[in-house]
PDB file of N, H, CA, C and O in Angstrom:
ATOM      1  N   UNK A   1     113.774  35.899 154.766  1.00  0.00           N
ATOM      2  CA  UNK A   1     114.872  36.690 154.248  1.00  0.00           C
ATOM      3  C   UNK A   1     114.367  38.116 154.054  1.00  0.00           C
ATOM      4  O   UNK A   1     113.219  38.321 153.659  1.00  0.00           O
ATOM      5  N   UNK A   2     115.251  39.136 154.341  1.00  0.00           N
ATOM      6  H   UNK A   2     116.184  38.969 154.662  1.00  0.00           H
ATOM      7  CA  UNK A   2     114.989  40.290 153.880  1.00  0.00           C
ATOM      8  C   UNK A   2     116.171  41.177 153.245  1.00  0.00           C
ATOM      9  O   UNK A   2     117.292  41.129 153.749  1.00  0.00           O
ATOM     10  N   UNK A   3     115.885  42.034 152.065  1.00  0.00           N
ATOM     11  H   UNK A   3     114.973  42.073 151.656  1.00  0.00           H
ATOM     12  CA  UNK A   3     117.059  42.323 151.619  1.00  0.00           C
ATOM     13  C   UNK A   3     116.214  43.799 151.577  1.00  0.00           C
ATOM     14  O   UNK A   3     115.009  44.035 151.493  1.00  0.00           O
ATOM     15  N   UNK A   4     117.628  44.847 151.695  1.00  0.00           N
ATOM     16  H   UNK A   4     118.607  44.656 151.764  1.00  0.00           H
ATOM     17  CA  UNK A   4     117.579  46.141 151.135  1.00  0.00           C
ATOM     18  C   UNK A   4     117.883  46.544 149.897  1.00  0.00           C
ATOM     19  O   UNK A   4     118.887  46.135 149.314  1.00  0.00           O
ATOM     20  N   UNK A   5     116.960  47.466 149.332  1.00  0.00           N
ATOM     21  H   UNK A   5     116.144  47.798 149.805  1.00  0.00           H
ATOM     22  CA  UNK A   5     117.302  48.304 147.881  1.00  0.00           C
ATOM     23  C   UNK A   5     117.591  49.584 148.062  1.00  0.00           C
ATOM     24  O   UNK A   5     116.958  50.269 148.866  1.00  0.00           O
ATOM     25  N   UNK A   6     118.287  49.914 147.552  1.00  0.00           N
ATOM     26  H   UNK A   6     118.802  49.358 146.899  1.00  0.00           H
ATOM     27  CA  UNK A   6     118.546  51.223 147.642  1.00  0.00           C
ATOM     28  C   UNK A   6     118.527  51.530 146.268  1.00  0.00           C
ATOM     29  O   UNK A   6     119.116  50.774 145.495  1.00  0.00           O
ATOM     30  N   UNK A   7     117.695  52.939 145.677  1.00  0.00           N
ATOM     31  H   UNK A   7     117.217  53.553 146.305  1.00  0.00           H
ATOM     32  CA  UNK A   7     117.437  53.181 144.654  1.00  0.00           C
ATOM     33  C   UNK A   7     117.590  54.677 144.409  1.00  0.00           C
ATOM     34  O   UNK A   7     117.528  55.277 145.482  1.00  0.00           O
ATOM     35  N   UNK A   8     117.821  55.714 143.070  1.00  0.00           N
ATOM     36  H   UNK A   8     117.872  55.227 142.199  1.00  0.00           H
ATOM     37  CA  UNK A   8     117.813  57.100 142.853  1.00  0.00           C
ATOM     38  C   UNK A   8     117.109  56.908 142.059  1.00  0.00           C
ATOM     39  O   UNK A   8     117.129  55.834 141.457  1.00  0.00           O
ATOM     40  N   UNK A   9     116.128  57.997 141.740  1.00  0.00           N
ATOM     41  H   UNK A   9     116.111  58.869 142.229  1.00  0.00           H
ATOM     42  CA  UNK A   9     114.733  58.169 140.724  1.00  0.00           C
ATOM     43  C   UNK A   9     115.026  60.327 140.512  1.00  0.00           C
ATOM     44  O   UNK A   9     115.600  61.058 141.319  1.00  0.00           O
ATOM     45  N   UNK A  10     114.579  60.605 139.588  1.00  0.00           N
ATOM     46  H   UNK A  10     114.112  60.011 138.932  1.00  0.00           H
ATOM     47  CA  UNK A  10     114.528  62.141 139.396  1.00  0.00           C
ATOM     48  C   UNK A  10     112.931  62.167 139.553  1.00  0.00           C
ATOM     49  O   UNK A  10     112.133  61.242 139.403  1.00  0.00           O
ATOM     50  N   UNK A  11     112.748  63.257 139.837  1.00  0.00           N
ATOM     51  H   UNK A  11     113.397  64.008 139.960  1.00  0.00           H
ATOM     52  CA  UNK A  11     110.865  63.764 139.699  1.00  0.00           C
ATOM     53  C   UNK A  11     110.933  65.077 139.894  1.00  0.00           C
ATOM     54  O   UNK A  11     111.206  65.765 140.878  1.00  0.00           O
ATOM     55  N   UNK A  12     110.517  65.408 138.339  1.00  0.00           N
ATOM     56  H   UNK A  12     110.295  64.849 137.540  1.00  0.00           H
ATOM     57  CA  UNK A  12     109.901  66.503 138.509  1.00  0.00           C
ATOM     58  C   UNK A  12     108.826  67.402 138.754  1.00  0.00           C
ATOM     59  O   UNK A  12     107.752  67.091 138.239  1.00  0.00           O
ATOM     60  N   UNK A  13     108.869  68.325 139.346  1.00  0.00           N
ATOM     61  H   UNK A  13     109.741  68.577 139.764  1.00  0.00           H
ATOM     62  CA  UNK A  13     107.176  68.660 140.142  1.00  0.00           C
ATOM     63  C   UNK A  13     107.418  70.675 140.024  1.00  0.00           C
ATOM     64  O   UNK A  13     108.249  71.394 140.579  1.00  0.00           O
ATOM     65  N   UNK A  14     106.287  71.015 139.067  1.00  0.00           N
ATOM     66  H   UNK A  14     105.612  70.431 138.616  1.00  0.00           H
ATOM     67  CA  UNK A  14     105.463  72.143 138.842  1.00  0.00           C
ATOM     68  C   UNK A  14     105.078  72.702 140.107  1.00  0.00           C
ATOM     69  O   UNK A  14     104.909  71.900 141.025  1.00  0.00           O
ATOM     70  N   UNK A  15     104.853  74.322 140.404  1.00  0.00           N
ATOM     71  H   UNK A  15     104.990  74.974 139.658  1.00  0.00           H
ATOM     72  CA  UNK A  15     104.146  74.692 141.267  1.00  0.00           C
ATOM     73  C   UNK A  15     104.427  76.148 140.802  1.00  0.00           C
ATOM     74  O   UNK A  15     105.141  76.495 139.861  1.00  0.00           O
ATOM     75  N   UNK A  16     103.700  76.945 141.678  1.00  0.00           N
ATOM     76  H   UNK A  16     103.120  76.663 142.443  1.00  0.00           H
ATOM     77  CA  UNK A  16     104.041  78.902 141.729  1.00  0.00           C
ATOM     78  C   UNK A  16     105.030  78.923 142.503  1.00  0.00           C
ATOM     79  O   UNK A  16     106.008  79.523 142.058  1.00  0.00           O
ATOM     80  N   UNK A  17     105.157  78.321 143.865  1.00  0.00           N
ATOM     81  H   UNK A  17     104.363  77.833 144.226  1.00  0.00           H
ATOM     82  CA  UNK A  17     106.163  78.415 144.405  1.00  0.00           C
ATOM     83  C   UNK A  17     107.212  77.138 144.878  1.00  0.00           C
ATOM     84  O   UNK A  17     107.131  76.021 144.369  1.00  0.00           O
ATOM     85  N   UNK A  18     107.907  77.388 145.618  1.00  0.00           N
ATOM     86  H   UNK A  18     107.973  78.296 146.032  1.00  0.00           H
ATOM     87  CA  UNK A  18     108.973  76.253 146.341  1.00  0.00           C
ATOM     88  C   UNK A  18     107.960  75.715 147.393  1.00  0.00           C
ATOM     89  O   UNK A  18     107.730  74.571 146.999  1.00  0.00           O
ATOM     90  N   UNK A  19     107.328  75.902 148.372  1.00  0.00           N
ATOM     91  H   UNK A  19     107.515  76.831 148.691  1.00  0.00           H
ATOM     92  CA  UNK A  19     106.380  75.457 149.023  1.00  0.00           C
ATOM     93  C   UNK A  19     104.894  74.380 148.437  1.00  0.00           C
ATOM     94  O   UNK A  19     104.214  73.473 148.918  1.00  0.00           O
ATOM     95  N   UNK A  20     104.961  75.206 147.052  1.00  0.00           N
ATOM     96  H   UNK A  20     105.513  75.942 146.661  1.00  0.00           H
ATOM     97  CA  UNK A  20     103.925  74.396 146.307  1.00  0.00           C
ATOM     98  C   UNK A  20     104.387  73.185 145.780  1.00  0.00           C
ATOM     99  O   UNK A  20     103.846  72.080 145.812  1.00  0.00           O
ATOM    100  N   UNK A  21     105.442  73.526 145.297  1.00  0.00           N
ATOM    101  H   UNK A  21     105.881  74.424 145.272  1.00  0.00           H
ATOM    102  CA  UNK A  21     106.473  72.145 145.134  1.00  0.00           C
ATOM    103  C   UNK A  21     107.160  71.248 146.491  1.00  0.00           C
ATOM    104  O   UNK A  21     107.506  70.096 146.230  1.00  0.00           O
ATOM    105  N   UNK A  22     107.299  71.592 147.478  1.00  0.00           N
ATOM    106  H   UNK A  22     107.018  72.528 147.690  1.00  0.00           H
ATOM    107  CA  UNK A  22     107.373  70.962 148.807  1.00  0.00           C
ATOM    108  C   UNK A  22     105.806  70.266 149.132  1.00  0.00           C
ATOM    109  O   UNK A  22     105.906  69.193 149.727  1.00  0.00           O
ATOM    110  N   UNK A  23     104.524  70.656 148.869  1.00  0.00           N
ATOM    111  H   UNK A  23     104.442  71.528 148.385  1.00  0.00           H
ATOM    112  CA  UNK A  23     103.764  70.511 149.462  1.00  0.00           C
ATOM    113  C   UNK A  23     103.006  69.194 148.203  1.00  0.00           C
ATOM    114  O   UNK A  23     102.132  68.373 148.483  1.00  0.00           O
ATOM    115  N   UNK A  24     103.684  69.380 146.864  1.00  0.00           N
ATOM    116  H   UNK A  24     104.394  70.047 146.637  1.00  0.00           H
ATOM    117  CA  UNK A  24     103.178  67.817 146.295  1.00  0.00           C
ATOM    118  C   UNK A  24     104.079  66.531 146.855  1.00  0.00           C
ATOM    119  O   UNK A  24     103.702  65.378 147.067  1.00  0.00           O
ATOM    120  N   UNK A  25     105.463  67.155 147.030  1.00  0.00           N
ATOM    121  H   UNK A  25     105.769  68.091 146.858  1.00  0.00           H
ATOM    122  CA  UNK A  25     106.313  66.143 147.174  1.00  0.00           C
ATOM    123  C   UNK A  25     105.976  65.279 148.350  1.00  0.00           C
ATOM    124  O   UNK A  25     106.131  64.060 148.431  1.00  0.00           O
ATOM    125  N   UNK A  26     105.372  66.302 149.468  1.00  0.00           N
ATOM    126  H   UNK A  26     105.246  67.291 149.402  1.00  0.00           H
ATOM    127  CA  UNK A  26     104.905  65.424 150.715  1.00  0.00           C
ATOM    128  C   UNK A  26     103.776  64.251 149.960  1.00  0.00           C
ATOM    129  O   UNK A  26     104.155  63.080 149.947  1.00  0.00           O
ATOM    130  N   UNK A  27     102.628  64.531 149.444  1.00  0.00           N
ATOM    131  H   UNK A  27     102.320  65.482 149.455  1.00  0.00           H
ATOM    132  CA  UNK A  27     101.842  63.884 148.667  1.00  0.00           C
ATOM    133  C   UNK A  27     101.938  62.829 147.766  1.00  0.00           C
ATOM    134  O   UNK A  27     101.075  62.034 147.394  1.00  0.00           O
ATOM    135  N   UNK A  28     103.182  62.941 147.450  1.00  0.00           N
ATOM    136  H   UNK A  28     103.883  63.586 147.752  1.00  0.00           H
ATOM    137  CA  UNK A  28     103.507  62.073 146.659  1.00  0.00           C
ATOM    138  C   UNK A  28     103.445  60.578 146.854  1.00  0.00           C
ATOM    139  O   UNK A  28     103.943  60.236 147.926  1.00  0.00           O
ATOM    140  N   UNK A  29     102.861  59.362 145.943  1.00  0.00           N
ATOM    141  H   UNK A  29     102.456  59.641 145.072  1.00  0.00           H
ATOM    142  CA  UNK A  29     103.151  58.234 146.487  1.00  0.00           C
ATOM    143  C   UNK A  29     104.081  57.916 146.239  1.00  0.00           C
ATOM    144  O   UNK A  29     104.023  58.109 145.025  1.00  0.00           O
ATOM    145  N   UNK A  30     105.403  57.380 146.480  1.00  0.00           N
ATOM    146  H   UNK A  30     105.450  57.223 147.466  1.00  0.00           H
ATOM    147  CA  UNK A  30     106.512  57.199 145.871  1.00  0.00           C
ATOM    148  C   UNK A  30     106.982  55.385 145.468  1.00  0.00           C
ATOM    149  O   UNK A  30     107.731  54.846 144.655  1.00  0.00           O
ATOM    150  N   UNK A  31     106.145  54.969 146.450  1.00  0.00           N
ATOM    151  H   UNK A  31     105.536  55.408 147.111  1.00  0.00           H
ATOM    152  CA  UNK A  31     105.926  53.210 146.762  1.00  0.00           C
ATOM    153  C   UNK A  31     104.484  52.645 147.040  1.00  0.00           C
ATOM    154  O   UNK A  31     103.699  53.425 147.578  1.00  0.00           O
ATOM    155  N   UNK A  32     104.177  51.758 146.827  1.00  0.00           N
ATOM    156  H   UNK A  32     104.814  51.124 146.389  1.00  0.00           H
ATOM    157  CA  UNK A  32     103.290  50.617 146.649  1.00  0.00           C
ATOM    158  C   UNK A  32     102.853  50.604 147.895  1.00  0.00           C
ATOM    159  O   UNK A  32     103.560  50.561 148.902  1.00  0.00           O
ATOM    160  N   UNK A  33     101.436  50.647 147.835  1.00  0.00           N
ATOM    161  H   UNK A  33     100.862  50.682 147.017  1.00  0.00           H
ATOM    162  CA  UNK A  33     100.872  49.938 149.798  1.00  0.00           C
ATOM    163  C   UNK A  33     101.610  49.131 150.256  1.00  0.00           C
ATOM    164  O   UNK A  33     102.370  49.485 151.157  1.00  0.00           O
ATOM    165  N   UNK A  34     101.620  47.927 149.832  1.00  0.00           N
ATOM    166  H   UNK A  34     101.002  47.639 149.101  1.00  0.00           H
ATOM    167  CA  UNK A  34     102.379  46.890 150.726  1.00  0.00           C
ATOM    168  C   UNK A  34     104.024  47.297 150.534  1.00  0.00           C
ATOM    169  O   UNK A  34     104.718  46.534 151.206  1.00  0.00           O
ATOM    170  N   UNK A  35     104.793  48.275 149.808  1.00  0.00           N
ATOM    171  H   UNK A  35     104.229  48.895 149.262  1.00  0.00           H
ATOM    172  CA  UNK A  35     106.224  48.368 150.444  1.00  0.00           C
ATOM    173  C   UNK A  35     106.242  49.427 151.569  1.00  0.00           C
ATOM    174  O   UNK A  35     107.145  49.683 152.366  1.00  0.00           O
ATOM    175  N   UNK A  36     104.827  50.062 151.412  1.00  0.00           N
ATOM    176  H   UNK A  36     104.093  49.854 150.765  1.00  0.00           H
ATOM    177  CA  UNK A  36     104.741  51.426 152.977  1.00  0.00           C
ATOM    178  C   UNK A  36     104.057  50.301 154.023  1.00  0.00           C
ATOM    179  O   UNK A  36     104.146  50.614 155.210  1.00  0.00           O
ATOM    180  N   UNK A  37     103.596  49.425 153.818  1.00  0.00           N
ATOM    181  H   UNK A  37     103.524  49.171 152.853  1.00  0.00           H
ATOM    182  CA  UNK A  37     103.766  48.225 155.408  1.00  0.00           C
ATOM    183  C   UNK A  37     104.764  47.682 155.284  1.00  0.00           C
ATOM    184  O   UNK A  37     104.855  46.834 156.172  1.00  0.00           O
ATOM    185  N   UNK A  38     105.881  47.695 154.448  1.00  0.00           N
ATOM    186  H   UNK A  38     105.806  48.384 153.727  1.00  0.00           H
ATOM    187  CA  UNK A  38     106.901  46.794 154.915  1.00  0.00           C
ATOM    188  C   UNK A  38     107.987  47.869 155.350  1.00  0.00           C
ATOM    189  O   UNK A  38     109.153  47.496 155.482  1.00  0.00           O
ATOM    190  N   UNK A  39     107.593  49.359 155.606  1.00  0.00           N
ATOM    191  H   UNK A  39     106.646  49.662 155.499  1.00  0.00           H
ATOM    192  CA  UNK A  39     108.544  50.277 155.762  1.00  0.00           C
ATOM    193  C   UNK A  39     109.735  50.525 155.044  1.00  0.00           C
ATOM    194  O   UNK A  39     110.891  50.741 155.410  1.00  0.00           O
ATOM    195  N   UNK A  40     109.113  50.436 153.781  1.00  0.00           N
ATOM    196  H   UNK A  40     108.174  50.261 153.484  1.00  0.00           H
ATOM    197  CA  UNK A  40     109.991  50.895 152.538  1.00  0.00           C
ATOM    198  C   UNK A  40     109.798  52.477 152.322  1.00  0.00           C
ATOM    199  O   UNK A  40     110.360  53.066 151.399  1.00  0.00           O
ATOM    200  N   UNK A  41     109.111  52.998 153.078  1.00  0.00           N
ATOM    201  H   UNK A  41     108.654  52.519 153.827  1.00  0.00           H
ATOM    202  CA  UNK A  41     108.752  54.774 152.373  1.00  0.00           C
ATOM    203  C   UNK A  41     110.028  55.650 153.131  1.00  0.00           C
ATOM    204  O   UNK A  41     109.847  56.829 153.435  1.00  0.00           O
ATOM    205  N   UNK A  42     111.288  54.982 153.394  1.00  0.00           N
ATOM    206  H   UNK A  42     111.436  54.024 153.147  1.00  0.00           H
ATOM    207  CA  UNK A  42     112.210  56.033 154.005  1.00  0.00           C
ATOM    208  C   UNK A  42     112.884  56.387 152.726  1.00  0.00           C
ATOM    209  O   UNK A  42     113.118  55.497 151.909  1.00  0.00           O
ATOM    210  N   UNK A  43     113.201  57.587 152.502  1.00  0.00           N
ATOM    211  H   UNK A  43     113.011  58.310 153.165  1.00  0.00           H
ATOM    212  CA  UNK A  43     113.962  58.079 151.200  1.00  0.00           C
ATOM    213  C   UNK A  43     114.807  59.177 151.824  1.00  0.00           C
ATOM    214  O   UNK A  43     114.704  59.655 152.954  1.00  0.00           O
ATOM    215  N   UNK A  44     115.640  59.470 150.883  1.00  0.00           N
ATOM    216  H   UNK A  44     115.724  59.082 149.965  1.00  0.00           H
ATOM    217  CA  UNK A  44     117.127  60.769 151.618  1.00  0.00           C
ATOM    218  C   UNK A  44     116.698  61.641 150.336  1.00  0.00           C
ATOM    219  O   UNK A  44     116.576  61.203 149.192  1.00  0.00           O
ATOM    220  N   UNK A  45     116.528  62.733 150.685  1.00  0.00           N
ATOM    221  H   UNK A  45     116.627  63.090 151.614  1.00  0.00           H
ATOM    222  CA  UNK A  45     116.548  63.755 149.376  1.00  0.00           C
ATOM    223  C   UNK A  45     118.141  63.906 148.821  1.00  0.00           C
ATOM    224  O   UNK A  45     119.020  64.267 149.604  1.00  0.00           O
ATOM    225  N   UNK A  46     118.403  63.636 147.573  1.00  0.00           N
ATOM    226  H   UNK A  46     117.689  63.343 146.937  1.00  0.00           H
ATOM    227  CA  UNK A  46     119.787  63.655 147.205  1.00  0.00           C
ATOM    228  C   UNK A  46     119.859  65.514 146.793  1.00  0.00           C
ATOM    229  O   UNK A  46     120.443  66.453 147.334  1.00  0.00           O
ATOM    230  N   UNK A  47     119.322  65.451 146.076  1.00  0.00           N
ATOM    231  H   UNK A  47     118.848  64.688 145.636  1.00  0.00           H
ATOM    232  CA  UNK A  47     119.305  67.121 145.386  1.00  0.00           C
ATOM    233  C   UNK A  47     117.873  67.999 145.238  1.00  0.00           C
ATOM    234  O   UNK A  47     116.793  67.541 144.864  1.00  0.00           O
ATOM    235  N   UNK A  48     118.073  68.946 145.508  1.00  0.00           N
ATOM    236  H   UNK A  48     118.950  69.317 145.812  1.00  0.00           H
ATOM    237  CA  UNK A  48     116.706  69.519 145.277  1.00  0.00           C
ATOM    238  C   UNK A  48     117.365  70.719 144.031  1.00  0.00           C
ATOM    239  O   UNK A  48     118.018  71.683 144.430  1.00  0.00           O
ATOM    240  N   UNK A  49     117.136  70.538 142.763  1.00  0.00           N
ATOM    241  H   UNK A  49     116.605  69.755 142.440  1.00  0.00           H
ATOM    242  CA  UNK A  49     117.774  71.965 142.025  1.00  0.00           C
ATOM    243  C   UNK A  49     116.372  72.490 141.008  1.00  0.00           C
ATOM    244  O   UNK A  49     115.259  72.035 140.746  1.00  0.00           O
ATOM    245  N   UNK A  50     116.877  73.257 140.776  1.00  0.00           N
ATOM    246  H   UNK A  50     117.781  73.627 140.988  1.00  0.00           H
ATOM    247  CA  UNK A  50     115.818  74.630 140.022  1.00  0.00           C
ATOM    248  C   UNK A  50     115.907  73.646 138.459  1.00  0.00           C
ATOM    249  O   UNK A  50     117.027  73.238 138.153  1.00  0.00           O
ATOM    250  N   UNK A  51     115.104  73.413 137.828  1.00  0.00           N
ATOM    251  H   UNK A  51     114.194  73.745 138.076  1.00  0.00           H
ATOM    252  CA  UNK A  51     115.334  72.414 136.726  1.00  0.00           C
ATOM    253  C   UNK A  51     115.513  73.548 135.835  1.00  0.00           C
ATOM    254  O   UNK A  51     115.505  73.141 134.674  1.00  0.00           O
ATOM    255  N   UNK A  52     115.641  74.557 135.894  1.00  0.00           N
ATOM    256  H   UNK A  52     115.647  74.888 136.838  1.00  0.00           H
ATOM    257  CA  UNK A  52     116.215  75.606 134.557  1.00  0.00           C
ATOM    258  C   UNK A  52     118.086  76.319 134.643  1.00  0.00           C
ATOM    259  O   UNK A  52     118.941  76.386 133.760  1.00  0.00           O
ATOM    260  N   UNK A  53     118.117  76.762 136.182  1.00  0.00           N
ATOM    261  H   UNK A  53     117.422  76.707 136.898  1.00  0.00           H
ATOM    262  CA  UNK A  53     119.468  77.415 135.983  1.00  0.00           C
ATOM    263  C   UNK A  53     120.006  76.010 137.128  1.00  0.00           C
ATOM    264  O   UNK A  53     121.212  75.782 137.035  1.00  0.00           O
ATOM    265  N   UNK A  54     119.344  75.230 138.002  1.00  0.00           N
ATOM    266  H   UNK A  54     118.365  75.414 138.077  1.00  0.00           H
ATOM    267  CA  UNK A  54     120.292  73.729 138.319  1.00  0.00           C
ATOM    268  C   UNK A  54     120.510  74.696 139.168  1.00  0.00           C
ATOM    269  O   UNK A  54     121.681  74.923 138.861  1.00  0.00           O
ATOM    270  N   UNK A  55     120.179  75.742 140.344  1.00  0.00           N
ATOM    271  H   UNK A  55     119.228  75.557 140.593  1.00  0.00           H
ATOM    272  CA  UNK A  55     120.355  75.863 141.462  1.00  0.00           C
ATOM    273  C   UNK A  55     120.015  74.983 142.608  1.00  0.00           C
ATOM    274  O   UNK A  55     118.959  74.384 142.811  1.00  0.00           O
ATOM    275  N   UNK A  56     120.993  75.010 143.251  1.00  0.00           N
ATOM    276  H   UNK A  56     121.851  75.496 143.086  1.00  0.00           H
ATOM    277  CA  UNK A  56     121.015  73.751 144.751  1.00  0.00           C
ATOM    278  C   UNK A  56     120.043  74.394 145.614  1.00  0.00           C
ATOM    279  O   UNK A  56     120.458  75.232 146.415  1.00  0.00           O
ATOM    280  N   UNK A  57     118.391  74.025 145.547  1.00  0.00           N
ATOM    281  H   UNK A  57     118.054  73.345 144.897  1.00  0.00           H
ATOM    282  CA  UNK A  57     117.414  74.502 146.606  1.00  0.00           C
ATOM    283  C   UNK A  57     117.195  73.637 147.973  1.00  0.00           C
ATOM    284  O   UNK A  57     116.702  73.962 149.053  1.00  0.00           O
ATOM    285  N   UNK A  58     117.603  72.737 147.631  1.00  0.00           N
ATOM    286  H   UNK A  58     118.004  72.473 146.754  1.00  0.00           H
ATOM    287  CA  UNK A  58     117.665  71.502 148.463  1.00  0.00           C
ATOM    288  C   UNK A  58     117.594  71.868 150.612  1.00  0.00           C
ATOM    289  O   UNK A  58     117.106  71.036 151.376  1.00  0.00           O
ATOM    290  N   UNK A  59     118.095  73.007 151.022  1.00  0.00           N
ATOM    291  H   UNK A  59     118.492  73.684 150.401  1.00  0.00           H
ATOM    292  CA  UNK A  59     118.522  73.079 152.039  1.00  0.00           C
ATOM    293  C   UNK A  59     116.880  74.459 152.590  1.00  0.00           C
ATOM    294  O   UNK A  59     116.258  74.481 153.653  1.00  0.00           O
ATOM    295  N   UNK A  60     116.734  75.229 151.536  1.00  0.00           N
ATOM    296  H   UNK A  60     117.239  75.212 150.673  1.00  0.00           H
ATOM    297  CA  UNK A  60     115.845  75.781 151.374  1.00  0.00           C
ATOM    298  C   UNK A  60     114.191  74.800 151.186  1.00  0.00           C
ATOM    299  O   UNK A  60     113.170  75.130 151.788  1.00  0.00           O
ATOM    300  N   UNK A  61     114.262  73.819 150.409  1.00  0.00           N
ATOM    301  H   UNK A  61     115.092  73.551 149.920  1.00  0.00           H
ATOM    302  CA  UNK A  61     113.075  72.654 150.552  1.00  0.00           C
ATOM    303  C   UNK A  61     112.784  72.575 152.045  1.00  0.00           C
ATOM    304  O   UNK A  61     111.840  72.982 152.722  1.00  0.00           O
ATOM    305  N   UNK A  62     113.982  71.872 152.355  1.00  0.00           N
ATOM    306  H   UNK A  62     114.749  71.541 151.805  1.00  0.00           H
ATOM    307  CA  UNK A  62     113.926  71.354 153.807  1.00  0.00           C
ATOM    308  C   UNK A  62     113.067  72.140 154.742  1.00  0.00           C
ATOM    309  O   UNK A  62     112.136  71.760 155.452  1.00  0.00           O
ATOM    310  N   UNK A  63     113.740  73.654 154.533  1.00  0.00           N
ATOM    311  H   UNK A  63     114.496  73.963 153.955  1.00  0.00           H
ATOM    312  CA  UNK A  63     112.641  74.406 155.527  1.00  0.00           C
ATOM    313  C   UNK A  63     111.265  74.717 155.550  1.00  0.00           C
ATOM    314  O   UNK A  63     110.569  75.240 156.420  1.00  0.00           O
ATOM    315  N   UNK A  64     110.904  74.106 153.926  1.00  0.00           N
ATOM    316  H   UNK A  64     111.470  73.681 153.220  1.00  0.00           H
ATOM    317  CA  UNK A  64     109.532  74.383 154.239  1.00  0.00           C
ATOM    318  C   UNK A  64     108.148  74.207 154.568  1.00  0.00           C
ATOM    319  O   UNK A  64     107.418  75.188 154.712  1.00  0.00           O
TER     320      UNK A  64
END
């Protein structure tokens, strides 16, 4: 049997810049060894916002 989860989590992540913060998020472990062999590490970025004024950076992440 195999079943899908689909899950939303917030994380917040420090840096000097948007790149520095792009460049932990790549780093990040987000799942367990054995759910990255069972090809559980696909995730959709829902929002990327500025955690002070909640600006939508999200499209700006992407590029970097």
């Amino acid at each position: 049997m195999e079943v899908r989860i689909t899950f939303r989590s917030e994380v917040f992540i420090k840096g000097e810049t948007l790149a520095d913060c792009a460049k932990q998020w790549e780093q990040m472990e987000l799942f367990s060894d054995e759910a990255n062999q069972h090809e559980a590490c696909q995730i959709e970025l829902v929002s990327v916002e500025d955690a002070e004024t909640y600006k939508d950076m999200l499209s700006e992440f992407n590029k970097v």
